[in-house]
TORTOR-203833 format. One record per residue (C-alpha): residue in one letter; residue number from 0; chain; x, y, z. Coordinates in steps of 0.02 Angstrom, whole numbers, plus 50000, padded with zeros to 5 digits. Each point is the difference from the previous one (the first is absolute). Last residue first. Layout:
N
+------+------+-------+-------+-------+-------+
: zake : guro : kelum :    c1 :    c2 :    c3 :
+------+------+-------+-------+-------+-------+
:    a :  NUM :     A :     X :     Y :     Z :
...
+------+------+-------+-------+-------+-------+
This chain:
259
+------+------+-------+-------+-------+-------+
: zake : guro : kelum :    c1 :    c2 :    c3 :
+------+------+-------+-------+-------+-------+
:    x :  258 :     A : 49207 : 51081 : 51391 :
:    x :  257 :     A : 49936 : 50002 : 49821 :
:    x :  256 :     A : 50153 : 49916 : 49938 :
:    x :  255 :     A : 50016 : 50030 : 49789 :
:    x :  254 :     A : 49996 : 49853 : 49893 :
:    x :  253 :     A : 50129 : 49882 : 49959 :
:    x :  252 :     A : 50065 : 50032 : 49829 :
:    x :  251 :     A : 49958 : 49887 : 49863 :
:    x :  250 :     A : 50074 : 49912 : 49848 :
:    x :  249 :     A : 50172 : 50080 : 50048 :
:    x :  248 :     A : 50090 : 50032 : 49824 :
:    x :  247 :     A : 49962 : 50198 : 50017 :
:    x :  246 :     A : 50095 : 50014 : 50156 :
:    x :  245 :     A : 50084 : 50183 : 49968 :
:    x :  244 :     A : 49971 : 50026 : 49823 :
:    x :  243 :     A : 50166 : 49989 : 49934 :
:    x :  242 :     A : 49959 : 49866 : 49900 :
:    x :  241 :     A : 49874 : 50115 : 49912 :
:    x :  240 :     A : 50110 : 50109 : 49930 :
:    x :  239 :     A : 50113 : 49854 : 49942 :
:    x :  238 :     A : 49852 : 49933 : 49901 :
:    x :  237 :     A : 49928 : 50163 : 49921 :
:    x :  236 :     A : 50211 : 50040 : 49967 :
:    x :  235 :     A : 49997 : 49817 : 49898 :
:    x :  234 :     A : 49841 : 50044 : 49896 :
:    x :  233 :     A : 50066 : 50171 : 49951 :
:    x :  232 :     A : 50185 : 49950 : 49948 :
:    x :  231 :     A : 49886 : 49841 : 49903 :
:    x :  230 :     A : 49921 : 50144 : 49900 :
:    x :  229 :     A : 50131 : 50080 : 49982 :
:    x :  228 :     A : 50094 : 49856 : 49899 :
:    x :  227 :     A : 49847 : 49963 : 49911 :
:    x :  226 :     A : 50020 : 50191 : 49937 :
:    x :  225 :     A : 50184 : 49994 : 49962 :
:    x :  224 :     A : 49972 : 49821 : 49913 :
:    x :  223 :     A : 49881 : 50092 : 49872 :
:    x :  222 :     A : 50145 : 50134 : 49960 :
:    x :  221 :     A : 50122 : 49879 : 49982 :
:    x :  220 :     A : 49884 : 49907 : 49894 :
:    x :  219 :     A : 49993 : 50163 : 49857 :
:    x :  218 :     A : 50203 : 49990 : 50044 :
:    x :  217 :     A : 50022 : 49825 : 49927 :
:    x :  216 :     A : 49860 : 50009 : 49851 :
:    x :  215 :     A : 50099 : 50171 : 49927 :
:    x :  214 :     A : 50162 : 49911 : 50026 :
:    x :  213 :     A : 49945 : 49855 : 49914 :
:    x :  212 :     A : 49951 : 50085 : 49821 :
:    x :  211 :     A : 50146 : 50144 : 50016 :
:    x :  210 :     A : 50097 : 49822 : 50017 :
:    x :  209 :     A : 49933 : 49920 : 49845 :
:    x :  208 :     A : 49993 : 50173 : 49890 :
:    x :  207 :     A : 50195 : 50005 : 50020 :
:    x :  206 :     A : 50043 : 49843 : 49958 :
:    x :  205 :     A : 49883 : 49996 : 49845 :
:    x :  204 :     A : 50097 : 50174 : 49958 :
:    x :  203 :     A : 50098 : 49927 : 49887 :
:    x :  202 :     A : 49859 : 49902 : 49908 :
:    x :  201 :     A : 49919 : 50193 : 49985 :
:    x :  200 :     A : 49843 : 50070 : 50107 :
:    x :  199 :     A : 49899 : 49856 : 50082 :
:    x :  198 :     A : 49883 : 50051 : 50140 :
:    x :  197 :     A : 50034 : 49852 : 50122 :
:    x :  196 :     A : 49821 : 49952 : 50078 :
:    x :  195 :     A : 49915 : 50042 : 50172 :
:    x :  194 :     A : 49817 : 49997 : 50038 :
:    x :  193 :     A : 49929 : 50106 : 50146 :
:    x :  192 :     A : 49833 : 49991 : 50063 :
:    x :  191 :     A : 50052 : 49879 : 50151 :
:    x :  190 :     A : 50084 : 50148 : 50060 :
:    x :  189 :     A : 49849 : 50098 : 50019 :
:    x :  188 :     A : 49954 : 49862 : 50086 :
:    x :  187 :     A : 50147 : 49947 : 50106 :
:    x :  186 :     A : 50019 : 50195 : 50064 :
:    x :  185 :     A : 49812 : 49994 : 50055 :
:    x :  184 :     A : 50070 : 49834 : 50113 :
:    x :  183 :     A : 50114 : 50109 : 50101 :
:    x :  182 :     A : 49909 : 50150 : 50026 :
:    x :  181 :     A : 49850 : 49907 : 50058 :
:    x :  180 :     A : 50129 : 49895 : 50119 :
:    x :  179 :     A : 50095 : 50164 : 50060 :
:    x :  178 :     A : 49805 : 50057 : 50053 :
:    x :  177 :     A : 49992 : 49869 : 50083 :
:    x :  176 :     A : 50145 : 50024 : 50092 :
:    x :  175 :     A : 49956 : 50159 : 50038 :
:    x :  174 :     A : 49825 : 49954 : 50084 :
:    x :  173 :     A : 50099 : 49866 : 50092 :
:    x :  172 :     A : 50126 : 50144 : 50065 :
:    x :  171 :     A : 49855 : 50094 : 50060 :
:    x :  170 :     A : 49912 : 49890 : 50095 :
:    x :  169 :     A : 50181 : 49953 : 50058 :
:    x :  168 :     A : 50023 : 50173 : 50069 :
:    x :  167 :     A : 49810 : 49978 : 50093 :
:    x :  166 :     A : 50015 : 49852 : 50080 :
:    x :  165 :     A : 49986 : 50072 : 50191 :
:    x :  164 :     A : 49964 : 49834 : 50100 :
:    x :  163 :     A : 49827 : 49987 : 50089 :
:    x :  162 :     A : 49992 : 49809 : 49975 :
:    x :  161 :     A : 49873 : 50022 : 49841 :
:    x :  160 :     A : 50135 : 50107 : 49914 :
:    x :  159 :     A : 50125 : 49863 : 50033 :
:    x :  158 :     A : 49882 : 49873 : 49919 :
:    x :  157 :     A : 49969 : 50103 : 49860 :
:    x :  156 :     A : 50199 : 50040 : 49977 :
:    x :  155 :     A : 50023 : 49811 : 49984 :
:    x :  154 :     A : 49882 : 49973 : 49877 :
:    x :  153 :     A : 50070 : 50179 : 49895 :
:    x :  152 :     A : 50181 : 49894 : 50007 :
:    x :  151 :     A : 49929 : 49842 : 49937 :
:    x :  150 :     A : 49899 : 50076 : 49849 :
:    x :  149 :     A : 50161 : 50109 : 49964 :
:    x :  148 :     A : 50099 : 49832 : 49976 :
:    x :  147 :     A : 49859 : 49936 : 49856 :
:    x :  146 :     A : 50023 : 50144 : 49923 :
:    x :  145 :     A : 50192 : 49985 : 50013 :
:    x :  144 :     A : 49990 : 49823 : 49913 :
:    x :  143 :     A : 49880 : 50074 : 49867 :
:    x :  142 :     A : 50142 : 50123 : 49983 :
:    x :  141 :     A : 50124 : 49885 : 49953 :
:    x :  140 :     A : 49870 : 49904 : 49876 :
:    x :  139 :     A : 49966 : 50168 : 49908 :
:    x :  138 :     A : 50228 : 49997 : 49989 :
:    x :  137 :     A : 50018 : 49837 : 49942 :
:    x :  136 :     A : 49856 : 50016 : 49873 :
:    x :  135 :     A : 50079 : 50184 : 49914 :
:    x :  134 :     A : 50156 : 49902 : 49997 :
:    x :  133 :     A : 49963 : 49863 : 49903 :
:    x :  132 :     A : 49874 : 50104 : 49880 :
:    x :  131 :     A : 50148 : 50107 : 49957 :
:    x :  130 :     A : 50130 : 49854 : 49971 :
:    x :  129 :     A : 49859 : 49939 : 49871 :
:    x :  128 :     A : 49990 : 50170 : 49921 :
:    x :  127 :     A : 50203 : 50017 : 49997 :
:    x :  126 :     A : 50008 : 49821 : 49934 :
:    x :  125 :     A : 49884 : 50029 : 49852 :
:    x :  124 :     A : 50133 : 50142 : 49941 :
:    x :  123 :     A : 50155 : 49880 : 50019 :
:    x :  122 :     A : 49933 : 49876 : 49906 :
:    x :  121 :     A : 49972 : 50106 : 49869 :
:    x :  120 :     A : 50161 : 50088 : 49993 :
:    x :  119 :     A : 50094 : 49818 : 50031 :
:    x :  118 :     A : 49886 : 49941 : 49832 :
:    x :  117 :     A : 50050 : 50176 : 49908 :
:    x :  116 :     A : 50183 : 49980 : 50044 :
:    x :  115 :     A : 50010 : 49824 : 49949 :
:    x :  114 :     A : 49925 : 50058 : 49813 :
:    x :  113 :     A : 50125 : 50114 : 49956 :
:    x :  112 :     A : 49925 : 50127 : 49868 :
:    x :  111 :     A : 49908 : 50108 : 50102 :
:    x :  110 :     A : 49872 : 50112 : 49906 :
:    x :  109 :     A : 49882 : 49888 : 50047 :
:    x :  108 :     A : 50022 : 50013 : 50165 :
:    x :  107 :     A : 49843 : 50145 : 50016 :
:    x :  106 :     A : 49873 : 49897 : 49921 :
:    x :  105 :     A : 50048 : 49876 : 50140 :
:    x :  104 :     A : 49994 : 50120 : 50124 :
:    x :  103 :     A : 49839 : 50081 : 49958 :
:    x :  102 :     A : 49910 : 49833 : 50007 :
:    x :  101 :     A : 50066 : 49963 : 50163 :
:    x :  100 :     A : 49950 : 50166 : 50053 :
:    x :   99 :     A : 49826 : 49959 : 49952 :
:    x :   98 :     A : 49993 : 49827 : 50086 :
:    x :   97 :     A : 50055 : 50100 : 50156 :
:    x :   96 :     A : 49890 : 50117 : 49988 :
:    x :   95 :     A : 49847 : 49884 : 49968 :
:    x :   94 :     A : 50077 : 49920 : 50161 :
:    x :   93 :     A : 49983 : 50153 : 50089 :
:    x :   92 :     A : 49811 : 49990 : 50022 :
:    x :   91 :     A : 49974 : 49850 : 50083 :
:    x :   90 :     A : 50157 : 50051 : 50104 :
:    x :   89 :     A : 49877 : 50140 : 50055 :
:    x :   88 :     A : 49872 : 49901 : 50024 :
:    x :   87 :     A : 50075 : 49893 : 50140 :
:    x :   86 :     A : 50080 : 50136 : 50078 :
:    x :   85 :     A : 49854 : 50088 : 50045 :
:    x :   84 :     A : 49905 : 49823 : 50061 :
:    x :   83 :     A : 50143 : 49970 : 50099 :
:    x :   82 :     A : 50004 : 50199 : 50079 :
:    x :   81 :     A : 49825 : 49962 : 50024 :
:    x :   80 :     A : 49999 : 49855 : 50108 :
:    x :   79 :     A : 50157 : 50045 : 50100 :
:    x :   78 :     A : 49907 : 50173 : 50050 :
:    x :   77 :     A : 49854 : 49912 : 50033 :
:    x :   76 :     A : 50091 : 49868 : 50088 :
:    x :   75 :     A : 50078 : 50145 : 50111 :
:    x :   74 :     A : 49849 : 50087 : 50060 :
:    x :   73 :     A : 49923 : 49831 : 50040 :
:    x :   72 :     A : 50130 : 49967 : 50110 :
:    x :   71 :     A : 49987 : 50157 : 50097 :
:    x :   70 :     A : 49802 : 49969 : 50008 :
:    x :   69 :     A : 50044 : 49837 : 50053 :
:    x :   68 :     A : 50139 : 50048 : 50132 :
:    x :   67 :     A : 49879 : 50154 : 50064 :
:    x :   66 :     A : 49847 : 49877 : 50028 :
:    x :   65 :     A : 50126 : 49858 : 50089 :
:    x :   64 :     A : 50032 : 50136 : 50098 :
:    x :   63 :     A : 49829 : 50084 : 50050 :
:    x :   62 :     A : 49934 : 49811 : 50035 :
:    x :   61 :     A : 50154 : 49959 : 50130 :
:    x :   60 :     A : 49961 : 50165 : 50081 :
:    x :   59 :     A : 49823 : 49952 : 50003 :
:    x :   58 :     A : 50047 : 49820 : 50088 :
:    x :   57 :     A : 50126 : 50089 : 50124 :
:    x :   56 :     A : 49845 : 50127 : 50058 :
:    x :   55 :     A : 49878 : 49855 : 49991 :
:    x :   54 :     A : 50133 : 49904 : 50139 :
:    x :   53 :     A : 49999 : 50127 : 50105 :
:    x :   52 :     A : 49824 : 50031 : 50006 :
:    x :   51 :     A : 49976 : 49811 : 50019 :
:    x :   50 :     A : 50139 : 49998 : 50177 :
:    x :   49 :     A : 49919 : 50133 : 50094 :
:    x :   48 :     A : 50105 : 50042 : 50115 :
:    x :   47 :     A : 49902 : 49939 : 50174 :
:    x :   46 :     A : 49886 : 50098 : 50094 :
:    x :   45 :     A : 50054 : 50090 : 50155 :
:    x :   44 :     A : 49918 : 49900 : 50152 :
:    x :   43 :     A : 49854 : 50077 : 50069 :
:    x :   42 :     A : 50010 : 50000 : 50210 :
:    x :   41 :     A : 49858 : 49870 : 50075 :
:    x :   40 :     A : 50124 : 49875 : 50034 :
:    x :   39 :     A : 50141 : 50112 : 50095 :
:    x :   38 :     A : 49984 : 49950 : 50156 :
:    x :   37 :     A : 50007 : 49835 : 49972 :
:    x :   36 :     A : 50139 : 50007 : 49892 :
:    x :   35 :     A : 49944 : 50044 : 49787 :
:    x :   34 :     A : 50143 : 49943 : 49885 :
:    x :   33 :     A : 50072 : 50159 : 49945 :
:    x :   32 :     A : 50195 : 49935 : 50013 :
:    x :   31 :     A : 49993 : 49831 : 49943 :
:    x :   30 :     A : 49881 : 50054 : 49843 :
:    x :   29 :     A : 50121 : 50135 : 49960 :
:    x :   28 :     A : 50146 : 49858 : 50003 :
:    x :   27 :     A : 49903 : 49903 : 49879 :
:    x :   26 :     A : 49936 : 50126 : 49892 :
:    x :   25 :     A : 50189 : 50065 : 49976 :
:    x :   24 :     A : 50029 : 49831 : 49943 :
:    x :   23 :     A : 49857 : 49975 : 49889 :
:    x :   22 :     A : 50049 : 50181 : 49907 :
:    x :   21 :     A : 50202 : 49938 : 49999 :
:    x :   20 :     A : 49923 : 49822 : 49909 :
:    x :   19 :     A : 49881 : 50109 : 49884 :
:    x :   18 :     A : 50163 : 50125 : 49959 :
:    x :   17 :     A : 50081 : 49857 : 49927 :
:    x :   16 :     A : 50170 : 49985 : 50057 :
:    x :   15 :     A : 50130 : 50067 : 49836 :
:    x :   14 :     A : 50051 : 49927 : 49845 :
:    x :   13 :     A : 50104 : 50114 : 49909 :
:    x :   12 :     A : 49962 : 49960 : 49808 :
:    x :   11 :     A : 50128 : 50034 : 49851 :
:    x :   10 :     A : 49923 : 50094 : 49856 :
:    x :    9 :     A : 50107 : 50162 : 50013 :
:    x :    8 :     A : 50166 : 49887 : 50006 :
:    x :    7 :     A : 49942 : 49889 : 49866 :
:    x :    6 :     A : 49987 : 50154 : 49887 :
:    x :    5 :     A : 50141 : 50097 : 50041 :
:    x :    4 :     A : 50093 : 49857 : 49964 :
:    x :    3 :     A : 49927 : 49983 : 49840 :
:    x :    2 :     A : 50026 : 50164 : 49953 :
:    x :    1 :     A : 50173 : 50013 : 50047 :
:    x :    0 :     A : 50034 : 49822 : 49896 :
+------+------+-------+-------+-------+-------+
């Protein structure tokens, strides 16, 4: 909920006069004043602002930002891109390994004699892969969401760059956060590497092997939720760093008198 807040607060829009309706007014009241008497009809009268040079300036401004948003955005669907891909061939792989452990542990349960033990054993070993994928998903589609977060916050900080505002802490802060995000999603790969199945010692010891079997899964995904969890620490202090950019949700600020 912080995150989100943060969010729709950064990407609310202050609408503000146009600064075309305060340039034709000032024209108006400098064309009152200089307009020529009749002894003054051979003076030059001061030329007027020009309006297209304006205007060009505010259109290649508008061109330099949508060019830093796409090449931002492109930055982070090649990241997205490959870390799919990545993870896509490494579960390709692991499934041999699973097979194989399967294997193992069935060979190994042999040498138990009660038969309910070995089918909860068994079931109990496929569950801790499946329970791994599970997780491993919820948390790459967490950070997806925060990806997709950062691409908001580095739009806004373009278009407070382009107004003259000082965005260099959250140019840094975005930079970290996506860094956080890298960190975050090489943890689910290596991760993704990992199968998990109860090492069977003695039928007494069935209990035993089952929880050293879960608690090994349960703190290897601790340690991948620490990382998502920093990375979303670094993508909410980007957003409340540049909230307190002073007027960074006005769409324009009125330009600078040159009386």
């Amino acid at each position: 909920m912080i995150i989100k807040t943060l969010v729709a607060f950064i990407l609310s829009v202050v609408l503000i006069t146009p600064v075309a309706a305060r340039v034709q007014s000032e024209d108006f009241r400098a064309g009152s004043q200089l307009a020529p008497t009749s002894n003054q009809s051979k003076k030059e009268v001061p030329p007027q602002k020009d309006l297209s040079a304006v205007k060009a300036a505010r259109d290649e401004a508008r061109k330099k930002l949508e060019e830093q948003k796409e090449a931002f955005k492109a930055s982070l669907e090649q990241k997205r891109e490959e870390f799919k891909n990545s993870l896509e061939a490494k579960r390709t792989e692991v499934k041999d390994k699973i097979e194989a452990k399967k294997t193992e542990l069935r060979e190994n349960l042999l040498k138990i004699k009660n038969e309910r033990k070995k089918e909860i054993v068994q079931r109990i070993s496929n569950q801790l892969n499946e329970l791994n994928k599970r997780r491993l998903d919820h948390f790459s589609g967490i950070l997806e969401k925060l990806d997709a977060i950062l691409l908001r916050i580095a739009g806004r900080a373009d278009k407070a760059e382009a107004r003259g505002l000082d965005v260099t802490a959250v140019r840094a802060a975005i930079t970290e956060a996506k860094n956080a995000i890298m960190v975050g999603r090489a943890a689910i790969e290596t991760q993704t590497e990992k199968v998990y199945s109860v090492v069977v010692t003695t039928e007494d010891a069935l209990k035993i092997n089952v929880g050293a079997a879960r608690k090994m899964l349960r703190d290897d995904l601790a340690k991948v939720q620490e990382t998502v969890r920093l990375a979303r620490e670094t993508v909410r202090k980007a957003a409340e760093i540049l909230a307190k950019i002073p007027k960074v949700d006005d769409e324009e600020l009125e330009p600078a008198s040159t009386e």
